[in-house]
BAVOMI-545617 format. One record per residue (C-alpha): residue number from 1; residue in one letter; x, y, z. Coordinates in Angstrom, 2 decimals. Each point is the difference from the previous one (the first is absolute). Layout:
% residues N
<bator><seq>NUM</seq><type>a</type><u>X</u><v>Y</v><w>Z</w></bator>
...
***
This chain:
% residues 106
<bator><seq>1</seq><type>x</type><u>41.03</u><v>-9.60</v><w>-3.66</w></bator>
<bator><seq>2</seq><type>x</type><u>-1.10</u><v>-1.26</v><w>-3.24</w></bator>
<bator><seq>3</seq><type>x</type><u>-2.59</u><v>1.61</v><w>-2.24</w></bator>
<bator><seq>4</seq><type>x</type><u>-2.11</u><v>-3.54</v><w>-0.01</w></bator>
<bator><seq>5</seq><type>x</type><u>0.10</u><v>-0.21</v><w>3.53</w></bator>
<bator><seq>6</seq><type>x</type><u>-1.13</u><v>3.64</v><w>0.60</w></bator>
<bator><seq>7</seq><type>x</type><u>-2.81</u><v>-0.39</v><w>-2.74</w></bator>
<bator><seq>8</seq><type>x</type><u>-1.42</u><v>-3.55</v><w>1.73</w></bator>
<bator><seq>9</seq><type>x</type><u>0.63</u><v>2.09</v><w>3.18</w></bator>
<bator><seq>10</seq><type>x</type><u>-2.20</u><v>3.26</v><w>-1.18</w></bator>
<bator><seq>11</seq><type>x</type><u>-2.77</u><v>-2.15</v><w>-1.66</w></bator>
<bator><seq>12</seq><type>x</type><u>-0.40</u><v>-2.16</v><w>3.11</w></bator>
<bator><seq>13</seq><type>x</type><u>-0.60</u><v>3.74</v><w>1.96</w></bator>
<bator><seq>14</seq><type>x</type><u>-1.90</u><v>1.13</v><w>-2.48</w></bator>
<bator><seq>15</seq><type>x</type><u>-2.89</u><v>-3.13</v><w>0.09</w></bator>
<bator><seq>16</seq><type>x</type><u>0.27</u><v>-0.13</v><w>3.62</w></bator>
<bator><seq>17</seq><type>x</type><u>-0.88</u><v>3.98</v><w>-0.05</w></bator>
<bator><seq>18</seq><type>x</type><u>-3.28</u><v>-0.93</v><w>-2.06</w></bator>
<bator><seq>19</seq><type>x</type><u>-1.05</u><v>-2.92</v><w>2.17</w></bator>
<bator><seq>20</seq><type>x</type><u>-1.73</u><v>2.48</v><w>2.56</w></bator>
<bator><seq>21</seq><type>x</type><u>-1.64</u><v>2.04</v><w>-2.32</w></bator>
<bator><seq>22</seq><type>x</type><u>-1.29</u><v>-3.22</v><w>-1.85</w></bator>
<bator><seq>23</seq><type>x</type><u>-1.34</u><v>-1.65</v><w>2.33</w></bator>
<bator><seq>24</seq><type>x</type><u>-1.57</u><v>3.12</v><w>2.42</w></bator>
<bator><seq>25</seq><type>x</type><u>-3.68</u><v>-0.25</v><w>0.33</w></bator>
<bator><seq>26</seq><type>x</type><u>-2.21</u><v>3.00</v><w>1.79</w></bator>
<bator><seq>27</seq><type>x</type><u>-3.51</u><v>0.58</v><w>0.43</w></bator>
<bator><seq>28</seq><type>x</type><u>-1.17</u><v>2.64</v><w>-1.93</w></bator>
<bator><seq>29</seq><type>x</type><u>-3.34</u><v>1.40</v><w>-1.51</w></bator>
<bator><seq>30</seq><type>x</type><u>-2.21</u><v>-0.49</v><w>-3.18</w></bator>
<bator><seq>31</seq><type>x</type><u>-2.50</u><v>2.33</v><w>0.37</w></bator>
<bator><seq>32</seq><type>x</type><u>-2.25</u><v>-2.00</v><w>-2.04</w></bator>
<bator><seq>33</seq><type>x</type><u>-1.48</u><v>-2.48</v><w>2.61</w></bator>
<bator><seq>34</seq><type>x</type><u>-2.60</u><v>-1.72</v><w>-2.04</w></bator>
<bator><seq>35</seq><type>x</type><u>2.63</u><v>-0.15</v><w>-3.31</w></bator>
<bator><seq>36</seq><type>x</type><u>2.78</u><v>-1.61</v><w>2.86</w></bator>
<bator><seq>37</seq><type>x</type><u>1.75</u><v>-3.27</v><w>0.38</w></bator>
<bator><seq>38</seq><type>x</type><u>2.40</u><v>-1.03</v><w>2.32</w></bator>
<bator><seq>39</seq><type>x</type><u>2.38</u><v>0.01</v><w>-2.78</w></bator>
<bator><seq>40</seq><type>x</type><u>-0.57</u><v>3.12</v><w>-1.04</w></bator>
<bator><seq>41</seq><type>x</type><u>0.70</u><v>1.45</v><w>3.33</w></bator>
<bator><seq>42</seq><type>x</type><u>1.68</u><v>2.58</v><w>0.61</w></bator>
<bator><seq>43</seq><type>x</type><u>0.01</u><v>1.95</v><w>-2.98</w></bator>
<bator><seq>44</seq><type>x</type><u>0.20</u><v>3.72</v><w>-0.67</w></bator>
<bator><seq>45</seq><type>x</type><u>-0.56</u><v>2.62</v><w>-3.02</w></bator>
<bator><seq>46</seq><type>x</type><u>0.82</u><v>2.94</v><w>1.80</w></bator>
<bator><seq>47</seq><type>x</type><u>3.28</u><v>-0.17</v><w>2.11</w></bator>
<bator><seq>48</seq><type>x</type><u>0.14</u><v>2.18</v><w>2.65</w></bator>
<bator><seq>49</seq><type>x</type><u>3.29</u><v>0.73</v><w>2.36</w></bator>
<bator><seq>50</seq><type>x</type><u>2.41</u><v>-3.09</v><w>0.80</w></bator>
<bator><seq>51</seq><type>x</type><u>2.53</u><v>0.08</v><w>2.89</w></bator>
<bator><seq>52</seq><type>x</type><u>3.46</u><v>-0.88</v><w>-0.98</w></bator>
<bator><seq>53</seq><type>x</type><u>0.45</u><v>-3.14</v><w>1.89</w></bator>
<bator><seq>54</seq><type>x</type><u>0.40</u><v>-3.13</v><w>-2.36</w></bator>
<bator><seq>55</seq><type>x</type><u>-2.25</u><v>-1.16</v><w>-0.82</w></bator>
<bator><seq>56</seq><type>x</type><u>-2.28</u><v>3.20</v><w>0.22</w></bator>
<bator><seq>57</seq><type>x</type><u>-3.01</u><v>0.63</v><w>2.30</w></bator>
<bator><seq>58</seq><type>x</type><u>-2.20</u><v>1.68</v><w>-2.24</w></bator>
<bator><seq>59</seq><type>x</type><u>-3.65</u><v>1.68</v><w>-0.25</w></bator>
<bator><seq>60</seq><type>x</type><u>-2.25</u><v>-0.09</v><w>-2.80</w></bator>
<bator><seq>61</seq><type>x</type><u>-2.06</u><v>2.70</v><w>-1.45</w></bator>
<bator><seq>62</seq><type>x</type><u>-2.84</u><v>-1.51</v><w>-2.07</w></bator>
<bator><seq>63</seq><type>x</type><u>-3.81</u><v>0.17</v><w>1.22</w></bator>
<bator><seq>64</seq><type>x</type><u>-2.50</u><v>-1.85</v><w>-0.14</w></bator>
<bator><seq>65</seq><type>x</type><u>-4.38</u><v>0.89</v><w>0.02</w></bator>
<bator><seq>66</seq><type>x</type><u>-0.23</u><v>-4.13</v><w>0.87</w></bator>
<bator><seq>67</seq><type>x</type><u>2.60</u><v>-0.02</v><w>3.46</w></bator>
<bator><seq>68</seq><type>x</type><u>2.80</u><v>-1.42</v><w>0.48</w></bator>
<bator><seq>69</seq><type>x</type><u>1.19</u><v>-3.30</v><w>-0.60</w></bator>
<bator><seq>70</seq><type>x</type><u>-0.79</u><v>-2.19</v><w>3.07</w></bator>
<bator><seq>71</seq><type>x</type><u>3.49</u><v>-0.09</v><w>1.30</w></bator>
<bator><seq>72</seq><type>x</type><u>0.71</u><v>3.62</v><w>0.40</w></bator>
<bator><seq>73</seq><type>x</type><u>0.52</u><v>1.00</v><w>3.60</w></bator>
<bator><seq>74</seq><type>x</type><u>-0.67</u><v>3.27</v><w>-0.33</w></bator>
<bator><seq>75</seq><type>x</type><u>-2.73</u><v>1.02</v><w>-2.89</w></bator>
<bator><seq>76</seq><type>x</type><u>-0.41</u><v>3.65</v><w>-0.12</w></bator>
<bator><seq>77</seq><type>x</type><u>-3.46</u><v>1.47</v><w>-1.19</w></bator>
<bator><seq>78</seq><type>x</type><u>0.06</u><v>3.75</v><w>-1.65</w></bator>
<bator><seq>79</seq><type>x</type><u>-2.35</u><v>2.09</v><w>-2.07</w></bator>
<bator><seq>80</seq><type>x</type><u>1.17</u><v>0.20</v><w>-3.74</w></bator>
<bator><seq>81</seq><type>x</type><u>-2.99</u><v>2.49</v><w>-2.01</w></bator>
<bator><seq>82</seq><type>x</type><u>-2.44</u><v>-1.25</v><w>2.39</w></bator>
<bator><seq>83</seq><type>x</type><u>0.49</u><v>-3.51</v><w>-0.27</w></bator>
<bator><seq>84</seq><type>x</type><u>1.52</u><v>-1.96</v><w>2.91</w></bator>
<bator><seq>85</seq><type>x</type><u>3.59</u><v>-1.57</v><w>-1.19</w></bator>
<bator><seq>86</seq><type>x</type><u>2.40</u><v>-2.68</v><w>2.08</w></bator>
<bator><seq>87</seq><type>x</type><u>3.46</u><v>-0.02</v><w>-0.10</w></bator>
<bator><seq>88</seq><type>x</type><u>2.23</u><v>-2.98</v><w>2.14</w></bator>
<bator><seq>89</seq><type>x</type><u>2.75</u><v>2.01</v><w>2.34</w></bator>
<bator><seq>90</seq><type>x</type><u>1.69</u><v>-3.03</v><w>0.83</w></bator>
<bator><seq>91</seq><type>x</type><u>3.75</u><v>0.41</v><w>-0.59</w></bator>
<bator><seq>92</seq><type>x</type><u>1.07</u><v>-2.98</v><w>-1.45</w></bator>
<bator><seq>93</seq><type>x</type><u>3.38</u><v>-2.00</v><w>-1.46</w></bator>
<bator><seq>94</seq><type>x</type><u>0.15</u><v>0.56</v><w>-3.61</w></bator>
<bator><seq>95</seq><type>x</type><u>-3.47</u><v>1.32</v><w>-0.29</w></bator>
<bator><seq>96</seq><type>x</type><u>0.85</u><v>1.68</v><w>-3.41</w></bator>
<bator><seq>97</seq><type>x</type><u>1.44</u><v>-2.94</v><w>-1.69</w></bator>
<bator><seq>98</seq><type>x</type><u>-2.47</u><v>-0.73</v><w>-1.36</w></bator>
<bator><seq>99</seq><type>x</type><u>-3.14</u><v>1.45</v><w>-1.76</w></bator>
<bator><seq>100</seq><type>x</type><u>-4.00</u><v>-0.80</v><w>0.40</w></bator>
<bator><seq>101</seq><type>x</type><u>-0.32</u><v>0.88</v><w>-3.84</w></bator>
<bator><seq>102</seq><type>x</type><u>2.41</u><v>-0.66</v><w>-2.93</w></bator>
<bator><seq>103</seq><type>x</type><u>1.87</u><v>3.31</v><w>-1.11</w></bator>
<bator><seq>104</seq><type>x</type><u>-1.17</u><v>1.77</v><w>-2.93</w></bator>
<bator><seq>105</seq><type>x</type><u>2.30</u><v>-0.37</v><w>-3.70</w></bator>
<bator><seq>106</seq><type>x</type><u>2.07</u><v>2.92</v><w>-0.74</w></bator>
***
C-alpha cells in the first residue's frame, strides 16, 4: 500500500472517531439554578466517577445551598455545617466536559 493512501486512510478514521464525541449531548447538572441557562446546562466543577463506556456516563460532585438546576432528575439534599446543600445524582453523557465556572490561572 502506499504511504498517501494509508495517511488519507488513517485521517479519514481518525475524524470519523471524533464525530461521536463532538457531537454527544447529555443532560447534566449546574447546581446553580437561578445563575442557569439552557446553554449552560450541564456543567460541572467537581467531577465525580465516569463509567468507561464512550462517551462516559458520569456523576458530578458540586453542591449547591440554591437546588438543583431544574432538569436534574434526581437532586439530592444533605447537611453541610448545618446548612442544607443540593447536589444533582443524575448520571449523565459527558457531564464533566464541561465546567459551571471558568478554571482558575496557574
Amino acid at each position: 500500500m502506499k504511504p498517501q493512501v494509508l495517511l488519507v486512510a488513517v485521517a479519514a478514521l481518525a475524524v470519523l472517531a471524533a464525530l461521536p464525541l463532538a457531537e454527544s449531548k447529555g443532560h447534566g447538572i449546574g447546581e446553580h439554578a437561578e445563575a442557569a441557562t439552557a446553554s449552560a446546562w450541564p456543567c460541572c466543577d467537581t467531577c465525580g466517577s465516569c463509567t468507561r463506556s464512550i462517551p462516559p456516563q458520569c456523576l458530578c460532585e458540586d453542591e449547591a445551598p440554591g437546588g438543583c438546576h431544574p432538569e436534574c432528575r434526581n437532586c439530592v439534599k444533605s447537611t453541610d455545617g448545618g446548612s442544607d446543600v443540593f447536589r444533582c445524582a443524575d448520571r449523565i453523557t459527558n457531564f464533566c466536559k464541561r465546567r459551571c465556572t471558568p478554571a482558575a490561572s496557574a
